[in-house]
C-alpha positions in Angstrom: 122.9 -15.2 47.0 120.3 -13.0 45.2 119.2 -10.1 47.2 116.2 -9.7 48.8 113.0 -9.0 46.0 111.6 -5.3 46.7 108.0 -5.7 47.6 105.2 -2.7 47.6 104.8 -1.7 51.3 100.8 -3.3 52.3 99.2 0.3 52.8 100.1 1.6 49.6 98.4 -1.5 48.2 95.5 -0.9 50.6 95.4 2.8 49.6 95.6 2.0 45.9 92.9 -0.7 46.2 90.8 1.3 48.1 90.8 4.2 45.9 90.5 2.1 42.6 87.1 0.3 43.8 85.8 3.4 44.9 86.7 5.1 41.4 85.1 2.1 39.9 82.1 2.1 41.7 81.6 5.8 41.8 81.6 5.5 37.7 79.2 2.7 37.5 76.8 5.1 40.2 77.4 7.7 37.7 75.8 6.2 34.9 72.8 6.0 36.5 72.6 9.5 37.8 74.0 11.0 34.6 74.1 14.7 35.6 77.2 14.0 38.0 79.1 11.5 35.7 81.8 14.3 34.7 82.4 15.6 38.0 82.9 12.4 39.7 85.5 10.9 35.9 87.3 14.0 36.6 88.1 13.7 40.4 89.3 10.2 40.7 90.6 10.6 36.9 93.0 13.3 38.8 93.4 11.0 41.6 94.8 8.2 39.6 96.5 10.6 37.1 98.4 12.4 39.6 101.4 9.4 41.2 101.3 9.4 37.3 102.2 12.8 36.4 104.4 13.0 39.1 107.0 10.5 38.6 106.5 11.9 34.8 107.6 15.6 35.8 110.8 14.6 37.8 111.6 12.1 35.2 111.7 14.9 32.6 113.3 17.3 35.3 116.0 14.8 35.7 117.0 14.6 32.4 116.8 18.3 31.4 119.2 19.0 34.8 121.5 16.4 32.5 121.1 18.4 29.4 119.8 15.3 27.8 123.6 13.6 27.9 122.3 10.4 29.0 119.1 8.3 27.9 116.5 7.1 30.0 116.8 3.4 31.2 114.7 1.5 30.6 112.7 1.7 33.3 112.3 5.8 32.2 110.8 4.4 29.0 108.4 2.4 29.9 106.9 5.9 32.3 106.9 7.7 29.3 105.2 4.7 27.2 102.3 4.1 29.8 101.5 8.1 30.3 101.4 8.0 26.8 98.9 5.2 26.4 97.0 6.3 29.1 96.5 9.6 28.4 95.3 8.2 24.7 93.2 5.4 26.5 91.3 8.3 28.6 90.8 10.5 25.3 89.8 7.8 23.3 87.5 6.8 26.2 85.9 10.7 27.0 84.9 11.2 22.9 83.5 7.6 22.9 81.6 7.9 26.4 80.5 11.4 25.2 79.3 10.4 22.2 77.5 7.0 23.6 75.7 9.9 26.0 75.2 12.2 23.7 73.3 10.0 21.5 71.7 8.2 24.3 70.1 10.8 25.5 68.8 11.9 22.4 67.6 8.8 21.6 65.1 9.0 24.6 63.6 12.3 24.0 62.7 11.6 20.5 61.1 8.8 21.4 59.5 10.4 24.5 58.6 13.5 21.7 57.3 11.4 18.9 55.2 9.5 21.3 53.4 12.7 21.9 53.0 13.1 18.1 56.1 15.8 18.2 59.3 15.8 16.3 62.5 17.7 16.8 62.9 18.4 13.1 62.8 22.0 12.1 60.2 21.2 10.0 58.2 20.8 13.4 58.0 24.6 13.8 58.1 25.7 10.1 54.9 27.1 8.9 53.2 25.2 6.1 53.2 25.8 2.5 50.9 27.7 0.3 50.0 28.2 -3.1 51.1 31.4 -4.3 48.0 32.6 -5.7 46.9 32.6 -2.0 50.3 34.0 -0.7 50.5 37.8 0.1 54.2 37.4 0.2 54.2 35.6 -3.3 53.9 39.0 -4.8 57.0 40.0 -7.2 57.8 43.2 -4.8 57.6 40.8 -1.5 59.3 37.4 -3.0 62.0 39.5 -4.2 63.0 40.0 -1.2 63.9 36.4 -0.5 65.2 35.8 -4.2 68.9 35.1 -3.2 71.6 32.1 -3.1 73.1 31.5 0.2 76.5 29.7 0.9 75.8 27.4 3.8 77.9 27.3 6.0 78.9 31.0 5.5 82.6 31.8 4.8 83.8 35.3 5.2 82.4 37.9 3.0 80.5 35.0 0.7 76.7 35.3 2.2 74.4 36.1 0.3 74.0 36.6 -3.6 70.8 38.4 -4.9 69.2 36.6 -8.3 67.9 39.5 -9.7 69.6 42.9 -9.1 67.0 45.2 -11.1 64.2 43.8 -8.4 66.3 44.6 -5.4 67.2 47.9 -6.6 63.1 48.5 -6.7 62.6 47.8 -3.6 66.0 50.1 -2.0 64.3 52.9 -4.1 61.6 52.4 -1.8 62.4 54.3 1.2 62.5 58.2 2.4 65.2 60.9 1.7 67.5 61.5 4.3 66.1 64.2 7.1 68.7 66.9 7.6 69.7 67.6 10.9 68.3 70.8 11.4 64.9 69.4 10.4 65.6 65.9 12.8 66.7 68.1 16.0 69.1 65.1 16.2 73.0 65.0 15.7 72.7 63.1 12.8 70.2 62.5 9.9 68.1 60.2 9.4 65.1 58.4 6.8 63.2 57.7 9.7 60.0 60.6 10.8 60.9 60.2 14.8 58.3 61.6 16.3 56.3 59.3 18.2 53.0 58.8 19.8 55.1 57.3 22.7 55.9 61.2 23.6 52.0 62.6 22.5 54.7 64.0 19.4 52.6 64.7 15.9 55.3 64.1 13.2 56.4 67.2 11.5 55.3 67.1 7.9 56.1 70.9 7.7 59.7 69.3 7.8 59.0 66.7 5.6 57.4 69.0 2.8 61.1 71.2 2.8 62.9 67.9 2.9 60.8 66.5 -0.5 60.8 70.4 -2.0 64.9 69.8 -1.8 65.0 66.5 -3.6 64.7 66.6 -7.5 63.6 62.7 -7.9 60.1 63.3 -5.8 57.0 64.4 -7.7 55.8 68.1 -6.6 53.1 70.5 -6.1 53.0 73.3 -8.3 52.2 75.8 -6.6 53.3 74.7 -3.5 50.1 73.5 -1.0 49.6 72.5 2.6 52.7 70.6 4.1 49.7 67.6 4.5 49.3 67.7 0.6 52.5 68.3 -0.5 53.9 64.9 1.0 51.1 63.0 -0.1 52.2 64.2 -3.6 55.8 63.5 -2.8 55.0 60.3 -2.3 52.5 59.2 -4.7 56.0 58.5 -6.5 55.2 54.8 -4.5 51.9 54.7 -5.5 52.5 51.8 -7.9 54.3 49.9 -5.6 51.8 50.1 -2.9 48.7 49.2 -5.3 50.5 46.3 -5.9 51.0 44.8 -1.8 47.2 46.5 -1.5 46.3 44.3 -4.2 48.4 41.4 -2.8 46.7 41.7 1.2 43.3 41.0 -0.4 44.7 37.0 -0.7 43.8 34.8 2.6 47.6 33.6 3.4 50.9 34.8 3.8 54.0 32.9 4.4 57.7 34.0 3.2 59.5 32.1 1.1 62.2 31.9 3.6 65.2 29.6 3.0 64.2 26.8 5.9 66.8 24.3 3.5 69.7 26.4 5.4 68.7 25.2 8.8 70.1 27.9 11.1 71.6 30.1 8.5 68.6 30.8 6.7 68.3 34.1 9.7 71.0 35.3 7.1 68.2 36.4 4.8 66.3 38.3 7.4 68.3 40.9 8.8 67.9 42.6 4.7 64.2 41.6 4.9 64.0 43.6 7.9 65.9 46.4 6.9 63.5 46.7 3.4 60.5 46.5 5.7 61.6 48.8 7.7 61.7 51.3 5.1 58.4 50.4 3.2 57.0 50.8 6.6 58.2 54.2 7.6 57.0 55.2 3.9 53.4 53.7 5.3 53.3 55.4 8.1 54.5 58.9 6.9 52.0 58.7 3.7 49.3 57.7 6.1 49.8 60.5 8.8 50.0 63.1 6.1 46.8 61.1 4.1 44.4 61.6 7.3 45.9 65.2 8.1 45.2 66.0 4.5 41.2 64.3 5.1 41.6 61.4 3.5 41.1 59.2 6.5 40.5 56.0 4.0 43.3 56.3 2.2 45.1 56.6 5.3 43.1 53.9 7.0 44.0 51.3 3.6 48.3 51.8 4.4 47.9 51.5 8.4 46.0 48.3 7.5 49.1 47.6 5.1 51.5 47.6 7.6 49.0 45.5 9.8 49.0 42.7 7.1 53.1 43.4 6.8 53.9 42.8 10.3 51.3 39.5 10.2 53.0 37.8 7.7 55.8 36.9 10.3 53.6 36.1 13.4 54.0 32.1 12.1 58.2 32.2 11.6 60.4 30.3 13.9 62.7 33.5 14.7 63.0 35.3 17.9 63.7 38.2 15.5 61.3 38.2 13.3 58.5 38.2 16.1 60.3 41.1 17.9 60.9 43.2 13.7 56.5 42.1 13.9 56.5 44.4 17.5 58.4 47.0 16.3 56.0 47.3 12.9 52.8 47.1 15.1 54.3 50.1 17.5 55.0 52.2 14.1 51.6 51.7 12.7 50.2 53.0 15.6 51.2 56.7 14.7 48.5 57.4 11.8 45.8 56.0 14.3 46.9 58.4 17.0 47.2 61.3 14.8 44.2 60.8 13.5 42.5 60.6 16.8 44.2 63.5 18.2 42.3 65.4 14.7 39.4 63.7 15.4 39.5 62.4 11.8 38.0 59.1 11.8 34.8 57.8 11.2 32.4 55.4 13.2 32.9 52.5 10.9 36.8 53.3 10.3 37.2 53.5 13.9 34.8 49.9 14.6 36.8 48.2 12.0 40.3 49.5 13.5 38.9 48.3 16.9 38.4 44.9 15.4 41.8 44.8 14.2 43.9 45.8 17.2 42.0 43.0 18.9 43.7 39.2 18.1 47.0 40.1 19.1 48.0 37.2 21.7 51.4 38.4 23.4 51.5 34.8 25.3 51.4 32.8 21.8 53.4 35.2 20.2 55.8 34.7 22.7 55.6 31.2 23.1 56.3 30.9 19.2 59.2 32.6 18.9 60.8 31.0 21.8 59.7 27.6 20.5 60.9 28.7 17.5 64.6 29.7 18.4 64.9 27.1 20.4 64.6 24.5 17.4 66.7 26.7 15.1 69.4 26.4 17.4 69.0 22.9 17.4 69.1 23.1 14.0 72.1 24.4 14.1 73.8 22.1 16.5 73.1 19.0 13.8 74.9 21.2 11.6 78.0 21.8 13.3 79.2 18.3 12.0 79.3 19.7 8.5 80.3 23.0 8.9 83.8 21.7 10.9 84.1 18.9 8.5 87.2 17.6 6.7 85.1 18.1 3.2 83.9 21.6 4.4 87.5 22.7 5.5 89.3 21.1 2.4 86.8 21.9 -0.3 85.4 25.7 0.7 87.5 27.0 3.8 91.3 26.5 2.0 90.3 28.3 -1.0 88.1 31.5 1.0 90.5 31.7 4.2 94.2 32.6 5.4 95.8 29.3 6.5 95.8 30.7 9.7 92.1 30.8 10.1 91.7 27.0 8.9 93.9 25.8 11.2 91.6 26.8 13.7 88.7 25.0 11.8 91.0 22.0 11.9 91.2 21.9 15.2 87.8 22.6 15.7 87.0 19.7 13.8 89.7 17.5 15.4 88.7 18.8 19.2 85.3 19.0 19.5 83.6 16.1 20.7 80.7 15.0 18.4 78.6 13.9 21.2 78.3 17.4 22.6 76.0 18.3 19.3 73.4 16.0 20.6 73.6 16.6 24.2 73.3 20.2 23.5 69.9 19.5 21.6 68.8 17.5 24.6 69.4 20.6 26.8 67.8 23.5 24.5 64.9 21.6 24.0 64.1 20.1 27.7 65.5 23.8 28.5 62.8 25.5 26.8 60.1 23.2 28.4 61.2 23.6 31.7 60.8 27.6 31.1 57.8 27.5 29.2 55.7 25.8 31.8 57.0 27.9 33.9 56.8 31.3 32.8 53.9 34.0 33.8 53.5 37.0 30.9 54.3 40.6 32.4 56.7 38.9 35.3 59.9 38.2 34.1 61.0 34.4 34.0 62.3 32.9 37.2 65.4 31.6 35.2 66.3 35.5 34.2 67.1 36.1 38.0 67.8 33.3 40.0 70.8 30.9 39.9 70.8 28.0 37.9 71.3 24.8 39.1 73.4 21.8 38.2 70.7 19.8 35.6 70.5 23.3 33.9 74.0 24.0 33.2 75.3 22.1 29.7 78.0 20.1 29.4 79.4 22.2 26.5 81.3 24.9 27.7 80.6 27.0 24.1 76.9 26.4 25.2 77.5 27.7 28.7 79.4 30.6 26.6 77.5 31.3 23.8 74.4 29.7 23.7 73.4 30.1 27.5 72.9 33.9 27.7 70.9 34.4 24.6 68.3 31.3 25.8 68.1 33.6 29.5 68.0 36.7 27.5 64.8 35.5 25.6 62.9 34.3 28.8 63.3 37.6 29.9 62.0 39.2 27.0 58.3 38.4 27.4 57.7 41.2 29.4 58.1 43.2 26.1 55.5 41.2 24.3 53.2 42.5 26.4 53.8 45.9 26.2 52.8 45.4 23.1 49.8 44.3 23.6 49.1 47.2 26.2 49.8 49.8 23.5 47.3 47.5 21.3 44.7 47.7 23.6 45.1 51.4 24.6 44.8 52.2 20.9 41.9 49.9 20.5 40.6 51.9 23.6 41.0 54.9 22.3 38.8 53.9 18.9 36.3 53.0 21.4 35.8 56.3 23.6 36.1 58.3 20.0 33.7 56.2 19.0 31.5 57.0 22.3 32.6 60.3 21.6 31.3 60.8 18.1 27.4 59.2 19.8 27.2 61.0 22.7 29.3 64.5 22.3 31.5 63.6 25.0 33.9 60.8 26.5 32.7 58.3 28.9 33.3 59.0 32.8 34.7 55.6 33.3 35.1 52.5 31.1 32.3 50.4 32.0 29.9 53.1 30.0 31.8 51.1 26.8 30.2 47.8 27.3 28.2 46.5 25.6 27.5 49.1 22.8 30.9 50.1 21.6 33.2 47.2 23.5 32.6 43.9 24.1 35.0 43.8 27.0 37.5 45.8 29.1 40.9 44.0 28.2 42.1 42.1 31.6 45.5 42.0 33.2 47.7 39.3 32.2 46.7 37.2 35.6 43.5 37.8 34.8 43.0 40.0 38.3 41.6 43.5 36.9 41.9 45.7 34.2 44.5 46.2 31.9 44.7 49.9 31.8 43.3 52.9 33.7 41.1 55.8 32.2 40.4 59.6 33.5 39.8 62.7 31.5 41.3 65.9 31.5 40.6 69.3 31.6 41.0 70.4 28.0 38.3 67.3 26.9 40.8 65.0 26.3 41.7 61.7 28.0 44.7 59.7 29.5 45.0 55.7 29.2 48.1 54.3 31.7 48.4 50.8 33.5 46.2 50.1 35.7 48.0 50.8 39.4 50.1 53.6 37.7 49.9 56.8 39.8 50.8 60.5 39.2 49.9 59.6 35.9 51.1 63.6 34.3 49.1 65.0 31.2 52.1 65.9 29.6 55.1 63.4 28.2 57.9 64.1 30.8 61.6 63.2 30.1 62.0 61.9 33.5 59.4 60.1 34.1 60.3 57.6 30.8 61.5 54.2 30.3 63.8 53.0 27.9 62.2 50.5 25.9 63.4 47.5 24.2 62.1 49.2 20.5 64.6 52.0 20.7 64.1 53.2 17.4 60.5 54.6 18.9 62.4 56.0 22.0 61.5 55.7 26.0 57.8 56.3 27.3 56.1 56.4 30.4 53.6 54.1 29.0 51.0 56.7 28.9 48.3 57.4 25.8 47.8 60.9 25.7 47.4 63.5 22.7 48.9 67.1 22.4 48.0 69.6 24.9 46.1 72.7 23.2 
């Protein structure tokens, strides 16, 4: 008589059938809500994987116990055959369903962006092209600067390779000696004069003059003159150079020749861009300072306009970096105009056409662009993860440049990372960006840079949530420092205005309003748009203090304690205060 047939006890087919059809029709709910489909796969595919595993484990227990003596029945077999397949079924099915979302979901917002006349191309943010003999930047000491070969993707130490060495070496001869330590006050030299009008510091061309006297390859005053006359001589050395970018500025347009082919890696090229800027601009500002000390205001007035027209030529590029490098030139041409306010060397008309200058400066824009900007560079770069982790890259580039131990972590890059995170990580910098750009508010920090995020704003890549994540937060909460650059634009611009009041009526103003109409158009507003931007009183020695409006125990001399570190530490902390030397 055959025994009895072993049947599966009713609840544990009620529990299993229950559990399946709510697994199933918790995944089909989760396609229409998309934002909780992983959750939800991941519970119930523990909850099914788990009898699963289970059984698998003491299977395998049981055997190594045995020492392996005896091989599994057949029964065994079949366990380790269906965890197999099923764990290959569910991998199979998380890369396809990722990349069906991924692509999905990019699908919809370029249709949703082209139907508003958008594109989520880089060449949506890159600025257009123009003919060189209109082109400040097309001049040879400027497109030199962006003469190079780049090796996209980068591997190791192979970046970038400069065309024409004997140009680049021009413009690295363009910067200032090293400042001895004695002269800086610092630990440490440096090429950099760093006084600042941040601190109501003059910079010390006394210094300067010794620091040129000791260098053989500067020109030289024989006899030796005023400290003002002998750096302008020093640095006439430059004058060719500079006639040729004062030469250039005269032409309407400016646009770099930046390598926008690269997609993302094309920032490679900027960080030595910056760094020769840099330099040509502490040059400026050094030949200026000692141009107006020495009376020769227009001289002076020319290179501060030079460095104007320098830190414009980037206000247009999609970099977060290049509009923060444009700040940081702006705050350093400010020095010659506050020197030269403090001597009381400027004319009416230099000081109406400085005024007009220091005007356009839009911190919200500038902002706006740069975010914009970064935002679809890092897009950029997620389209271009695909090549730089493929098979071609890692076989053709990578095993030639790297230690095998490095590729095989580009092979399992490549063989790990699901494709259809690259699009659903576009999808979240862009609609990312939107949600924070609507939302923002110049001079209060972004909501996002303080408050938690919630589940719609966390990506499903976990290198996004590590990588990408903090930078995008770290940008929204860098507006505030747009626009205290526009403050210290506007307090200079203020400043040229109540000389100018000066120079007409022997004295300054006892309040602001006596500017309007004659020498101002109009008091520059708070951000909100609810009073003014700055406050005004005058001191006892005849001089005058400019501070944010609502600042109080505003002190007429630069204190220590009372400063701020700001986020353009190479022109050190300020209270935020424009003030001039105490006699």
């Amino acid at each position: 008589m055959n025994p009895p047939e072993k049947r599966t006890p009713i609840v544990a087919r009620v529990v299993l059938g229950l559990v399946s059809a709510v697994a199933l029709v918790a995944v089909v709910w989760a396609f229409v809500a998309l934002r909780w489909l992983h959750g939800l796969l991941s519970l119930y595919t523990a909850i099914l994987l788990a009898p699963l595993l289970y059984c698998f484990c003491r299977r395998g227990a049981a055997l190594w116990r045995d020492g392996f003596r005896r091989a599994p029945k057949s029964e065994g077999w079949r366990l380790y055959g269906w965890t197999l397949l099923v764990f290959v079924s569910l991998t199979v099915l998380f890369y396809s369903l990722e990349l069906w979302r991924g692509k999905r979901a990019y699908a919809n917002l370029q249709r949703e962006v082209e139907a508003q006349g958008g594109s989520l191309e880089l060449k949506a943010v890159i600025p257009p092209p123009v003919p060189d003999d209109q082109n400040f930047c097309a001049t040879p000491l400027l497109a030199a600067m962006m003469d190079y070969d780049s090796a996209v993707p980068p591997v190791m130490e192979e970046r970038i390779r400069w065309r024409d060495p004997t140009a680049l070496q021009r413009i690295e001869a363009l910067r200032l000696p090293e400042l001895k330590r004695e002269e800086t006050g610092h630990r440490r030299t440096s090429r950099a004069p760093s006084s600042s009008w941040l601190r109501a510091e003059r910079i010390d061309l006394a210094a300067w003059q010794r620091t040129f006297a000791s260098h053989t390859n500067f020109p030289a005053s024989n006899p030796p003159r005023s400290p003002a006359e002998d750096v302008v001589t020093a640095l006439s050395k430059f004058d060719q150079d500079f006639a040729e970018l004062h030469a250039a500025s005269q032409r309407p347009a400016a646009r770099w020749a930046l390598h926008y082919q690269d997609g993302w890696f094309s920032v490679l090229g900027l960080e030595a861009r910056f760094q020769h800027l840099r330099s040509m601009a502490y040059v400026l500002k050094l030949r200026a300072v000692a141009a107006v000390s020495a009376g020769r205001s227009e001289g002076a007035l020319q290179d501060v306009k030079l460095m104007w027209r320098l830190a414009d030529s980037m206000k247009e590029e999609p970099y977060f970096s290049a509009h923060y490098f444009r700040n940081e030139l702006l705050l350093l041409s400010l020095q010659p105009v506050w020197e030269g306010l403090a001597a009381r060397a400027w004319s009416d008309g230099q000081l109406a056409e400085m005024q007009a200058r220091l005007d356009p400066y839009d911190a919200l824009a500038s902002w706006q662009t740069a975010v914009r900007g970064e935002t679809f560079q890092l897009m950029s770069l997620c389209r271009q993860v695909g090549d730089i982790f493929s098979w071609k890259t890692i076989r053709t580039r990578y095993r030639e440049l790297m230690p095998d131990a490095a590729i095989v972590g580009y092979v399992a890059a490549w063989l790990l990372y699901p494709s259809g995170w690259t699009y659903q990580d576009q999808v979240y910098l862009y609609r990312f960006c939107e949600r924070e750009l609507a939302a923002s508010r110049l001079a209060e920090h972004s909501v996002s840079s303080h408050r938690g995020l919630t589940r719609a704003e966390i990506p499903v890549d976990p290198f996004a949530m590590i990588f990408v994540l903090p930078k995008l937060r770290e940008m929204f909460k860098d507006q505030s420092y747009f626009e205290f650059v526009r403050s210290s634009l506007q307090q200079a611009r203020l400043a040229c205005a109540l000389e100018r009041h000066r120079l007409a009526q022997g004295d300054f103003p006892a309040t602001l309003d006596a500017l309007v109409p004659r020498f101002l158009d109009k008091l520059p507003l708070a951000p909100d748009g609810n009073g003014l931007l700055l406050g005004y009183r005058r001191t006892a020695d005849g001089q005058f203090l400019l501070h944010p409006a609502g600042m109080t125990n505003v002190s007429e001399r630069f204190e220590k304690k009372n400063a701020r570190h700001t986020r353009y530490h190479r022109l050190g902390n300020t209270d935020g205060v424009w003030r001039y030397p105490t006699k």
